[in-house]
N, CA and C of each residue as an Amber inpcrd file, in Angstrom:
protein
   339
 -60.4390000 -93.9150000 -27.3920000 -59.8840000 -93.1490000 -28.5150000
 -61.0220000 -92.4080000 -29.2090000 -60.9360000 -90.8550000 -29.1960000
 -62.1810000 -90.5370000 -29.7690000 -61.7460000 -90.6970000 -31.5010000
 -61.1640000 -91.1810000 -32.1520000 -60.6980000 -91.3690000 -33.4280000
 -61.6360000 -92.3280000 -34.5490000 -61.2290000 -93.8200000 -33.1420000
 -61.6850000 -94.5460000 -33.4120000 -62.9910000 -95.2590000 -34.0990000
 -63.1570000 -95.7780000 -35.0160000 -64.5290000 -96.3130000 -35.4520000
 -65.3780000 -97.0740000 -34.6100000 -64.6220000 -98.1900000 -33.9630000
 -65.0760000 -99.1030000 -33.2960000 -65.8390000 -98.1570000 -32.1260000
 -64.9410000 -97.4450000 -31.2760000 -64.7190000 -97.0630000 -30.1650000
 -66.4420000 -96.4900000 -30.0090000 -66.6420000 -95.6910000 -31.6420000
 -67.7050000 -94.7940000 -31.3740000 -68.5550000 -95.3250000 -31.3790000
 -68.8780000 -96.4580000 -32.5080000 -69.8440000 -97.7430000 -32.3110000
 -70.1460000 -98.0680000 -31.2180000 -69.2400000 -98.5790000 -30.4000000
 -69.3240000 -98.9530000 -28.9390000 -70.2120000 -98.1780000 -28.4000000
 -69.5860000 -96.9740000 -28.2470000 -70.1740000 -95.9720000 -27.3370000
 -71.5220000 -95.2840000 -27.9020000 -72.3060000 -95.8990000 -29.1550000
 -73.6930000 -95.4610000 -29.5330000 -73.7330000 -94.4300000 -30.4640000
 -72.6700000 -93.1360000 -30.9780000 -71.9500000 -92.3370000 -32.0360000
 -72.4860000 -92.6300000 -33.5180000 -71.8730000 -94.0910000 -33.6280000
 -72.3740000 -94.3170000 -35.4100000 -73.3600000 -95.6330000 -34.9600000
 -74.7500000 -95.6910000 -35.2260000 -74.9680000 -96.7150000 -35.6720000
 -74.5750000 -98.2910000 -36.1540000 -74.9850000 -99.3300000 -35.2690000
 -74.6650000-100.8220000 -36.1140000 -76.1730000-101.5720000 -35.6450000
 -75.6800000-102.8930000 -36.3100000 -76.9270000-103.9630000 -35.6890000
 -76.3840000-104.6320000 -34.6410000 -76.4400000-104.4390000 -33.3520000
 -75.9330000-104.7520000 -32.1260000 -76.4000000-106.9560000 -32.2150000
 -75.4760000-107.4620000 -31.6030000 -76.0660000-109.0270000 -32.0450000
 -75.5580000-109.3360000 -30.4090000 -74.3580000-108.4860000 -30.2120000
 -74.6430000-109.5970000 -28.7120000 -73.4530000-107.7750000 -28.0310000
 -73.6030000-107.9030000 -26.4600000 -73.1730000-107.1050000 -25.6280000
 -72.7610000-107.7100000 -24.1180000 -72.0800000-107.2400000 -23.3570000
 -71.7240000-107.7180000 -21.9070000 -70.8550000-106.1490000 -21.5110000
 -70.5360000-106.3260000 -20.3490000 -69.8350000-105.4830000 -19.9180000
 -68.4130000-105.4150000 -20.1610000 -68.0790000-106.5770000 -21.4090000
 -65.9470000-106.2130000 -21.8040000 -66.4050000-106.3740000 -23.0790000
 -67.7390000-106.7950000 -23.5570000 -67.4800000-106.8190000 -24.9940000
 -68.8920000-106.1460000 -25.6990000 -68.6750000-105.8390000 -27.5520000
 -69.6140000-106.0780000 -28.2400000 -70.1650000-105.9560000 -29.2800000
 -70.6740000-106.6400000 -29.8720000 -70.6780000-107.3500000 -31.0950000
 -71.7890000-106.7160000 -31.7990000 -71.7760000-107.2380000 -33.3200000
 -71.9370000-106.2530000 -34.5910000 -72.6910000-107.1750000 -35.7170000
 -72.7650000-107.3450000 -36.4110000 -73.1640000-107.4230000 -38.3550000
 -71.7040000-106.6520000 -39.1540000 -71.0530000-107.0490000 -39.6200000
 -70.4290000-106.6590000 -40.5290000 -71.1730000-105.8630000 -41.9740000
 -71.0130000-104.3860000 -42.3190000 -71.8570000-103.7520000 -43.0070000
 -71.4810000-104.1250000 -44.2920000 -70.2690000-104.7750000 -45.0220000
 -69.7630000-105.3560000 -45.8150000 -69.6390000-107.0300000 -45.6170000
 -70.8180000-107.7440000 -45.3390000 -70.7610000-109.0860000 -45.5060000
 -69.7430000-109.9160000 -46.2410000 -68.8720000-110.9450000 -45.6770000
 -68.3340000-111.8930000 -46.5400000 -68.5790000-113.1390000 -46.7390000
 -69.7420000-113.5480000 -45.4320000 -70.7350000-114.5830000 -45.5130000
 -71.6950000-114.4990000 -44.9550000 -72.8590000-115.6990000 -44.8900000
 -73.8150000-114.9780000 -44.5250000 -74.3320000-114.8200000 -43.0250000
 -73.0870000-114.9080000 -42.4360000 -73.0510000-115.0340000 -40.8740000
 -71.6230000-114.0490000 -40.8890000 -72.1160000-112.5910000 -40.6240000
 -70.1390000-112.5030000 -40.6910000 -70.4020000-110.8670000 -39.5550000
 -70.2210000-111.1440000 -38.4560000 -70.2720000-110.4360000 -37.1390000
 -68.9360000-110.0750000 -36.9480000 -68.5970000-109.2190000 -36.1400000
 -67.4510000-108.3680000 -35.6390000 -67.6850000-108.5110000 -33.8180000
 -66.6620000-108.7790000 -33.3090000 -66.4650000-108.7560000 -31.8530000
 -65.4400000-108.2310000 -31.1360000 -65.5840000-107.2340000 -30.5350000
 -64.9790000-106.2460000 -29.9620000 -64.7260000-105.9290000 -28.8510000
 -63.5390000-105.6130000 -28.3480000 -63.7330000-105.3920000 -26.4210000
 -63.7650000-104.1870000 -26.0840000 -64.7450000-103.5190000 -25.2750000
 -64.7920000-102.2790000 -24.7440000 -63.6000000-101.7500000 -24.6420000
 -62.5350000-102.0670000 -24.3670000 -61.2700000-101.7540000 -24.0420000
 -60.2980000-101.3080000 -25.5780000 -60.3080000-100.0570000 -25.4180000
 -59.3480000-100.1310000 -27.3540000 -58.1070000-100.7110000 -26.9590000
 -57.8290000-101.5500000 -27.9970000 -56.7180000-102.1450000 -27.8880000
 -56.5040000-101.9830000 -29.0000000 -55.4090000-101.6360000 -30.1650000
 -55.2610000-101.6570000 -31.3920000 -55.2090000-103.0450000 -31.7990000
 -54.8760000-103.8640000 -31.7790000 -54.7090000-105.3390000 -32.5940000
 -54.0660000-106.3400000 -31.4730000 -54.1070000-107.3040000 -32.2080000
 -53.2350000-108.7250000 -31.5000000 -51.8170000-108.1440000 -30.8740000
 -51.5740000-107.5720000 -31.3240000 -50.0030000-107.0040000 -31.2020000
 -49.6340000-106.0590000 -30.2720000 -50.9610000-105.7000000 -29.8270000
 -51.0650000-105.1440000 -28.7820000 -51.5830000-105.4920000 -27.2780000
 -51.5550000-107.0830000 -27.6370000 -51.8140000-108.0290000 -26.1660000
 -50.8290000-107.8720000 -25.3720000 -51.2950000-108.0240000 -23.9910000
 -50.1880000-108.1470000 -22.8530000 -50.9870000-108.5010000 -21.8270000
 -49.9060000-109.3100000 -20.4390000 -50.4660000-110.0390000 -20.0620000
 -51.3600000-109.0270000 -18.7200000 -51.3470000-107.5640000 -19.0330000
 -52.2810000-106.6540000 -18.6960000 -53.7740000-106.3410000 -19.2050000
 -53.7620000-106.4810000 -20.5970000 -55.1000000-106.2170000 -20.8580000
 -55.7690000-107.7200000 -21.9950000 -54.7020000-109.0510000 -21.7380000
 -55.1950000-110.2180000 -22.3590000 -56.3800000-110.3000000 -21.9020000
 -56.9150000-109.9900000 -20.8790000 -58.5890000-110.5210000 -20.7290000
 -59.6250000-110.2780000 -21.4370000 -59.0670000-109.3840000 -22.0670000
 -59.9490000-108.5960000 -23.1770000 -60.4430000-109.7090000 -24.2790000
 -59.2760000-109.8150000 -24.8950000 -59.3140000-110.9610000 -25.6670000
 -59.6690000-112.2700000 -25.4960000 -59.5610000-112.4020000 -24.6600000
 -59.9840000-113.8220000 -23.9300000 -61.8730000-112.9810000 -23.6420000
 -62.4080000-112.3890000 -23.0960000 -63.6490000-111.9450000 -23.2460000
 -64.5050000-112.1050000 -24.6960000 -63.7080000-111.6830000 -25.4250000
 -63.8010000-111.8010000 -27.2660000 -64.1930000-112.8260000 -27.7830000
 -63.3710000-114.1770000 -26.7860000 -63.5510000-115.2600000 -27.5960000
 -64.5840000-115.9210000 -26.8480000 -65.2080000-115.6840000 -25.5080000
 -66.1740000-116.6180000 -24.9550000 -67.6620000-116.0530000 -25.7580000
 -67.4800000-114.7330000 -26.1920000 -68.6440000-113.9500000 -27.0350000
 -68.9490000-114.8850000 -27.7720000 -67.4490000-115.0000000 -28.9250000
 -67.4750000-115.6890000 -29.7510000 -68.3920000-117.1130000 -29.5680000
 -68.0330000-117.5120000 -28.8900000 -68.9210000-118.8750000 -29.0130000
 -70.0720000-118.7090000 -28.7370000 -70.6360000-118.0330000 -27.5800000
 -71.5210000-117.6690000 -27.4050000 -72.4960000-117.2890000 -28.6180000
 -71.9870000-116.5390000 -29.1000000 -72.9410000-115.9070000 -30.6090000
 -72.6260000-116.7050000 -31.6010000 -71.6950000-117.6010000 -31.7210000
 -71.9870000-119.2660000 -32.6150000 -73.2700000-119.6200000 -32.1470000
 -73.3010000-119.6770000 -31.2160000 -74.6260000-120.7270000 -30.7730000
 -75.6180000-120.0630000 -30.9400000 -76.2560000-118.7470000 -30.4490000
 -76.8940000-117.6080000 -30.7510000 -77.2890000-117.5610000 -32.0850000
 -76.5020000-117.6440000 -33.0580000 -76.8070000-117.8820000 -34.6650000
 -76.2920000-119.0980000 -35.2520000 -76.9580000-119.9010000 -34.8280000
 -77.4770000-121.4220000 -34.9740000 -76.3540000-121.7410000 -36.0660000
 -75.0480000-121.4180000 -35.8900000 -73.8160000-122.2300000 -36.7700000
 -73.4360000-123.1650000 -36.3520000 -73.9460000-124.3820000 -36.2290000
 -73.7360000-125.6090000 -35.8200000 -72.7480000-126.4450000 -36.8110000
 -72.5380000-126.1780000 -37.9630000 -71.7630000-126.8890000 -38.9870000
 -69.9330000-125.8510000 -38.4530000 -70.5190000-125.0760000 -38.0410000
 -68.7880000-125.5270000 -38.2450000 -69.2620000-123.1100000 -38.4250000
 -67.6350000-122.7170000 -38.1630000 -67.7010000-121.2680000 -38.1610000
 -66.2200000-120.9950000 -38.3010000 -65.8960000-119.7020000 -38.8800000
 -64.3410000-119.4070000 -38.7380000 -63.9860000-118.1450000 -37.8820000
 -62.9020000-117.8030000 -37.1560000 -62.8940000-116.6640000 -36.4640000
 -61.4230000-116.4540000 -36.7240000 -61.3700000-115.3160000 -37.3890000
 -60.2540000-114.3190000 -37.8490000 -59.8500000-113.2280000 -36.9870000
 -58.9880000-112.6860000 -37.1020000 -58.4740000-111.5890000 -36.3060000
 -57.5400000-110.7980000 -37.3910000 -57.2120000-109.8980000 -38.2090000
 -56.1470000-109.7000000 -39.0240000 -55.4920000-108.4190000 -38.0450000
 -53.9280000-108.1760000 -38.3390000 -53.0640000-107.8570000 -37.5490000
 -52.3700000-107.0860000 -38.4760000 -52.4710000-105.3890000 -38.2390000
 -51.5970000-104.8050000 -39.1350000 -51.9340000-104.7610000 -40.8610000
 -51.3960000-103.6230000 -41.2500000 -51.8580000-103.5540000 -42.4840000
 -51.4650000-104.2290000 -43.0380000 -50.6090000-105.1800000 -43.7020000
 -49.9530000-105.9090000 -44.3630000 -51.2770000-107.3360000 -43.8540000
 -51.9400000-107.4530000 -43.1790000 -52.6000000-108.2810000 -43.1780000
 -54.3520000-107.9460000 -43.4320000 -54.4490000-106.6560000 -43.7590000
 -55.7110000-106.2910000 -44.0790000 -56.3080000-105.4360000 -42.8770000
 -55.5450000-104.8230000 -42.0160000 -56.5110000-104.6700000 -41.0480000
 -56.5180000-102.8350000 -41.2250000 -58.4780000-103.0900000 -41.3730000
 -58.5740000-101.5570000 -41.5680000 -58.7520000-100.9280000 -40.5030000
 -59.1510000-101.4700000 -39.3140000 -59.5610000-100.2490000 -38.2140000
 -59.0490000-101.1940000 -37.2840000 -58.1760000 -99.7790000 -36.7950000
 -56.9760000-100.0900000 -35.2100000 -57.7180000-100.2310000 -34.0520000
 -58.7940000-101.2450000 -33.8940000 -59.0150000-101.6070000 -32.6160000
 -59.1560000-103.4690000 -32.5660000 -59.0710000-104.0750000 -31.8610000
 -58.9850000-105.5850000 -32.0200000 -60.3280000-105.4090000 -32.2990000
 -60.2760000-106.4970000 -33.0900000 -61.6220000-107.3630000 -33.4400000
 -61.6330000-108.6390000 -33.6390000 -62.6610000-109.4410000 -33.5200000
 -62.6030000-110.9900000 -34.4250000 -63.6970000-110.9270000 -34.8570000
 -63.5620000-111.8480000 -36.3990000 -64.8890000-111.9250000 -37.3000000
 -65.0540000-112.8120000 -37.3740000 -66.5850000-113.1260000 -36.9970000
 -67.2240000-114.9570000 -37.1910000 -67.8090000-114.6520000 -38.4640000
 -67.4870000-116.2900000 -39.1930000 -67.8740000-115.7210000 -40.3970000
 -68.0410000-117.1650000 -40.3290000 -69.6330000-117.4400000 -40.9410000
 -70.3890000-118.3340000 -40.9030000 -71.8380000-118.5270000 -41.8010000
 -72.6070000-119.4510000 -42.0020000 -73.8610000-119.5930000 -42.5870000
 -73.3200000-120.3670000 -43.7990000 -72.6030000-120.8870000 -44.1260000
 -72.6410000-121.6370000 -45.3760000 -71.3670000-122.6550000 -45.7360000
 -70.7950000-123.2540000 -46.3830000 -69.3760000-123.9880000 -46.3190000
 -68.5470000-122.8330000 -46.5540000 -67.5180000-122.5220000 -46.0500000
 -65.9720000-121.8170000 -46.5130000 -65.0140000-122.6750000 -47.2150000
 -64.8590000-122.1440000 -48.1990000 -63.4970000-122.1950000 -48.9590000
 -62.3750000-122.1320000 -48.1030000 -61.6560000-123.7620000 -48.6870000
 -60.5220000-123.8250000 -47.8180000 -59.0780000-123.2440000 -47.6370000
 -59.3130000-122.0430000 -48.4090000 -58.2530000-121.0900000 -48.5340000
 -58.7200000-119.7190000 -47.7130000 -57.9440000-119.2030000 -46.6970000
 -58.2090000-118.4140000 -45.6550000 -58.2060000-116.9700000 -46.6270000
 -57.6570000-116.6270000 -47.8700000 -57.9990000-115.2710000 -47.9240000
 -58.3320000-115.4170000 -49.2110000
């Protein structure tokens, strides 16, 4: 999607702090921190959101989440990490490409929003 934010990130366009990469995925710094571990993970593949899984391009997502752990371990969150996905505007989601956010470095509040 040449529209896309993510997409252009991906493809080198806008600037980020790159933290981890593979060939289906890759990952970010969130430029608006909400903790002090709080990365963005992304699949090469635009997919607009969760809602846009199928059992055609699920690998994507499933790619997303082995990152995910991967870059837990990578940034030494050993206590514990949360990984979000929000879906649609009504759930906060500003840019139409899947993502998940690890959000980590300190205790979380046990209320998700």
């Amino acid at each position: 999607m040449t529209d896309c934010l993510f997409c252009k990130i991906i493809a080198g366009e806008i600037p980020s702090t790159k933290v981890y990469e593979n060939e289906s995925v890759y990952a970010f710094r969130d430029i608006n921190p909400q903790a002090p571990t709080h990365i963005l993970v992304v699949p090469r593949e635009h997919i607009g959101s969760v809602a846009e899984l199928t059992s055609a391009n699920s690998a994507a997502a499933a790619k997303c989440l082995e990152a995910v752990a991967e870059i837990a371990r990578q940034e030494g969150l050993t206590g514990g990490y949360r990984v979000v996905s929000n879906c649609g505007d009504d759930a906060g989601q500003t840019v139409k490409h899947l993502h998940f956010h690890i959000l980590g470095g300190e205790r979380l509040g046990d209320r998700m929003a």
